[in-house]
DOLUMPA-199442 format. One line per 5 residues: number of its first residue (from 1); for each residue x, y, z of C-alpha. Coordinates in steps of 0.25 Angstrom, whole numbers, plus 5000, padded with zeros to 4 digits. Layout:
NUM	X Y Z ~ ... .
***
This chain:
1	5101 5237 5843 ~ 5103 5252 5841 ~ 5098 5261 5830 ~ 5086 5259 5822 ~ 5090 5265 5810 .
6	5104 5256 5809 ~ 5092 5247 5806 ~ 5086 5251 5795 ~ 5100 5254 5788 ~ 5103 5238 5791 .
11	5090 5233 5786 ~ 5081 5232 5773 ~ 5067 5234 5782 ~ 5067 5238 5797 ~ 5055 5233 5805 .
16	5049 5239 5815 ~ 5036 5239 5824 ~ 5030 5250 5835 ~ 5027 5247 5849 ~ 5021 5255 5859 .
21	5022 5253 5875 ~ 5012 5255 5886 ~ 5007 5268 5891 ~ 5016 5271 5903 ~ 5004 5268 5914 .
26	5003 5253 5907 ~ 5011 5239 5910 ~ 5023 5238 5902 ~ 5023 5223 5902 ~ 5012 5219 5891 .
31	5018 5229 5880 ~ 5032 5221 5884 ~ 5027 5208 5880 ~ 5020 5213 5868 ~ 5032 5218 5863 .
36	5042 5206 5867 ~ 5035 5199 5855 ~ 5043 5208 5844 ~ 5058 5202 5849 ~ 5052 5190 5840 .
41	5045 5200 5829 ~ 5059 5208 5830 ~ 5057 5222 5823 ~ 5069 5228 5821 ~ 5066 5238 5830 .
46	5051 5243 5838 ~ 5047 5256 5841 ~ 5040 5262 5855 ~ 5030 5272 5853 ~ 5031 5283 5864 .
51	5016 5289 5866 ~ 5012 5305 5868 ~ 5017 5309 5879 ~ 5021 5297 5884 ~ 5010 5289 5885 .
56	5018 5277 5886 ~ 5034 5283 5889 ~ 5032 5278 5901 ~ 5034 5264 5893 ~ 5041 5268 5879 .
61	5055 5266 5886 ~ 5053 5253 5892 ~ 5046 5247 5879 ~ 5055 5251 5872 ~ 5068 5245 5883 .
66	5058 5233 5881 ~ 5060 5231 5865 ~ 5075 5233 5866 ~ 5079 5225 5876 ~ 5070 5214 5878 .
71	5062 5214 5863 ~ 5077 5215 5856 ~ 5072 5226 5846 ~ 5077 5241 5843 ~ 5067 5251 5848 .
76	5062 5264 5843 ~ 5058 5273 5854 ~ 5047 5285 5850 ~ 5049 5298 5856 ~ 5039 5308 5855 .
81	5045 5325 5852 ~ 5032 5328 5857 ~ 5033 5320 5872 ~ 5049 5323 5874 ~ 5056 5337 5880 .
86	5070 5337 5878 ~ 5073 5334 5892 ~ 5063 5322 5891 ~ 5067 5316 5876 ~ 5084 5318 5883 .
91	5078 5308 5896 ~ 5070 5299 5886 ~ 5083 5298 5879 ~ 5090 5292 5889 ~ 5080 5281 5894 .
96	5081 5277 5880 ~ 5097 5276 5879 ~ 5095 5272 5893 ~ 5086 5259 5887 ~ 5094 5257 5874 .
101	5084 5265 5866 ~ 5091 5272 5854 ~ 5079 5272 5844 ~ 5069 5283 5846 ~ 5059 5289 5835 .
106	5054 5304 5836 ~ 5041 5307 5835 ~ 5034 5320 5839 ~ 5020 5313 5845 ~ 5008 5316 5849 .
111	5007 5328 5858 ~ 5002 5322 5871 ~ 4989 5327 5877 ~ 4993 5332 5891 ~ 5003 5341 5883 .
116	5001 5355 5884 ~ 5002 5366 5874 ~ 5014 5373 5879 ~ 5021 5358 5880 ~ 5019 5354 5866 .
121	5023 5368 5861 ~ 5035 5369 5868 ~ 5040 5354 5866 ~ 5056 5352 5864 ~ 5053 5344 5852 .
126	5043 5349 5842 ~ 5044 5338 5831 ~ 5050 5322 5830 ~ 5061 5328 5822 ~ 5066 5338 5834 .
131	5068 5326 5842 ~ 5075 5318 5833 ~ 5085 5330 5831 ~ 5086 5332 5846 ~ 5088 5316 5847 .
136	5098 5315 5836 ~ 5107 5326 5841 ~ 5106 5323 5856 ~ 5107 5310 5857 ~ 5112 5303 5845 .
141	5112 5288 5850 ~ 5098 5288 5845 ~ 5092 5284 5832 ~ 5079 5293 5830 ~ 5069 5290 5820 .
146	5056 5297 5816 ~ 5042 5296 5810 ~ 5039 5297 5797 ~ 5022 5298 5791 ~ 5018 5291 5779 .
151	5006 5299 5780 ~ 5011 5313 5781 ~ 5011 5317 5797 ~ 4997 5322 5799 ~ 5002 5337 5804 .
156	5011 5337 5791 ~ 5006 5347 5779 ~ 5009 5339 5769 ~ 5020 5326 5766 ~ 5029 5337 5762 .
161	5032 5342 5776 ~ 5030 5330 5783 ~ 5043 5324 5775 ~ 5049 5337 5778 ~ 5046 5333 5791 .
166	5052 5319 5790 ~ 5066 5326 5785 ~ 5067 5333 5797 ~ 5065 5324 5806 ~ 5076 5314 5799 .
171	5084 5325 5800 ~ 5084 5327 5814 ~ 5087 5313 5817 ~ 5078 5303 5812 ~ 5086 5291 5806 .
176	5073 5283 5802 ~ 5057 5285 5801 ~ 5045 5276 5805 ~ 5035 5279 5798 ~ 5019 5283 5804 .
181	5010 5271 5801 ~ 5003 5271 5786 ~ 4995 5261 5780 ~ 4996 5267 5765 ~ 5010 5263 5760 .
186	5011 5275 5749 ~ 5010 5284 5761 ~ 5023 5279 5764 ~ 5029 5278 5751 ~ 5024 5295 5748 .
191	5030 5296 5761 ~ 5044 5289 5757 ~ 5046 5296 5745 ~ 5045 5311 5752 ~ 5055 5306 5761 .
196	5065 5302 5748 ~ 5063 5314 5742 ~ 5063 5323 5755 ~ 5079 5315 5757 ~ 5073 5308 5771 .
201	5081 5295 5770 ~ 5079 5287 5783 ~ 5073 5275 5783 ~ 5059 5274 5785 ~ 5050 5261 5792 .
206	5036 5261 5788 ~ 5025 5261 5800 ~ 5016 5251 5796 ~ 5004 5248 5807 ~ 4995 5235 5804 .
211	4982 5238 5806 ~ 4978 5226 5814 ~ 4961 5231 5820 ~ 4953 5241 5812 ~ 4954 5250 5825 .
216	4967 5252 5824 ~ 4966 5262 5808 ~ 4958 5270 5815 ~ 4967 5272 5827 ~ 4980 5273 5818 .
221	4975 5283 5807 ~ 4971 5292 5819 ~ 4983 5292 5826 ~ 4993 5292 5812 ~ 4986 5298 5803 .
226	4989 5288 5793 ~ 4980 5286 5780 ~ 4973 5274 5780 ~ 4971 5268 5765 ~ 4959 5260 5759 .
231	4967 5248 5759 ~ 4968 5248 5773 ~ 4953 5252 5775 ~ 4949 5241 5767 ~ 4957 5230 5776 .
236	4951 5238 5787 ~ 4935 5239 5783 ~ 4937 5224 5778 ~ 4943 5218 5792 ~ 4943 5229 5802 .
241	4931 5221 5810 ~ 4939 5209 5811 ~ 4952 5211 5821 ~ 4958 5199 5816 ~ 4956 5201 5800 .
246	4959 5215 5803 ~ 4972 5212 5811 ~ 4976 5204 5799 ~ 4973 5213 5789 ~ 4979 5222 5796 .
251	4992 5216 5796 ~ 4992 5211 5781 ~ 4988 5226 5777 ~ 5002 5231 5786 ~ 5010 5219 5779 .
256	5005 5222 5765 ~ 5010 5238 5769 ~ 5024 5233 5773 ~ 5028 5223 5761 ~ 5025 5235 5752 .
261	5033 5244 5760 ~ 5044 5234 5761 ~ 5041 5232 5745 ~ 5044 5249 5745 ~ 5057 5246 5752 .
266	5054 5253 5765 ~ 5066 5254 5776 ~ 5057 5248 5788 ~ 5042 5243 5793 ~ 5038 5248 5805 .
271	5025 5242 5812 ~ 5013 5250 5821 ~ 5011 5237 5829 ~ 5005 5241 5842 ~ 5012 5232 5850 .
276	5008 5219 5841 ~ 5019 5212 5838 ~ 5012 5200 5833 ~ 5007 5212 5822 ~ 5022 5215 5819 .
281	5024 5200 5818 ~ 5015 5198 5807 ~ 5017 5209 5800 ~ 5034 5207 5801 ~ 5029 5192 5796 .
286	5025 5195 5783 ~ 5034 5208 5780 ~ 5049 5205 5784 .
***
């Protein structure tokens, strides 16, 4: 185990899933034995979200321990510009080499709602991309990775600076990119094709979420911002009121996403699973 990205320069397709832990005031033990069951599924490698603020800090490390040592797959720890000083990002550092972690990806996040004005303005790291520099030159042992928005990021004016964005922040250290979620696969391919002729040459998994109960799109669009095509409403208005046909669907509609992406010859697939690995099994079923 060690870098992430030695991955994808040793594989055709790089799969991957998303897992979150408990929020620091719950048991630790039930979000363990969920996750056990992807030794079996074997990823090459799960990410760990890490919440505003730190909902769940409290738990992100020791998920993440969890995953390396005992479920035997490389980890990708999220860490947020907007919920890390210097001082704090230096000591997050550490507990991470301290647990074998050397695969962080930089997001900015979500602002969290206790943070005042005069915090948020005068935070160390404005943007994912300054932390990924920071990273990059201070401690070089770790692989960085970044976010990447089919759907253009919502606070972007137009796809044109949103790829400038991007550039930026593979520049400053970003050695691969996990793409936001999307649910129309010529979001992805518009968004591939900026990236070429911008010169970003990293590779690139594509987030794919299975949509597995109609509460869910409601849920995702807001929080994502993604578009949600009539193909996808039409597999929601004809099942969304059964939870079984709808959990079926769901996954057939993901699975008929990923074999025309793997068609397109994208570098890796990377599942929004919840913490469902029997999701992650069947979609991996059909599509490896």
């Amino acid at each position: 185990m060690g870098s992430i990205r030695e991955i994808y320069d040793a594989k055709k397709t790089v799969f991957s899933c998303e897992v979150f832990p408990p929020k620091k005031d719950k048991p630790i033990e039930p979000t363990m034995e969920k996750l056990a069951a992807f030794k079996d599924i074997a990823p090459d490698f799960l990410s760990v979200t890490y919440g505003a603020g730190g909902s769940n800090a409290g738990h992100a490390v020791e998920i993440a321990s969890f995953i390396r040592k005992d479920v035997g797959t490389d980890v990708l720890s999220h860490i947020t510009s907007v919920g890390f000083s210097r001082e704090k990002l230096d000591a997050g550092l550490k507990t991470f080499t301290d647990n074998d972690i050397e695969n962080v990806l930089a997001l900015r996040g979500d602002r969290p709602r206790t943070m005042t004005d005069e915090e948020y303005n005068s935070r160390d790291f404005f943007h994912a991309s300054d932390m990924a520099e920071y990273i990059r030159k201070s401690y070089p042992s770790f692989t960085v990775a970044g976010a990447c928005y089919p759907d253009k990021h919502f606070e972007a004016r137009d796809y044109a600076e949103d790829i400038a964005n991007l550039k930026k922040k593979v520049e400053c250290g970003c050695s691969f990119l996990i793409s936001q979620l999307f649910f129309d696969n010529d979001s992805f391919y518009k968004m591939s094709e900026l990236m070429d002729k911008s010169g970003i040459d990293v590779p690139v998994s594509a987030g794919i979420m299975p949509i597995t109960n109609a509460r869910m799109l409601g849920t995702t669009v807001t929080l994502s911002g993604t578009s949600v095509p009539k193909s996808l409403s039409d597999v929601i208005a004809k099942y969304g009121e059964n939870d079984d046909d709808m959990k079926k669907a769901g996954i057939e509609y993901a699975i008929d996403q990923i074999k025309d992406l793997l068609a397109h010859g994208v570098r890796g697939i990377h599942l929004y699973v919840m913490n469902k690995p029997e999701t992650a099994e069947a979609v991996f079923a059909e599509v490896r």
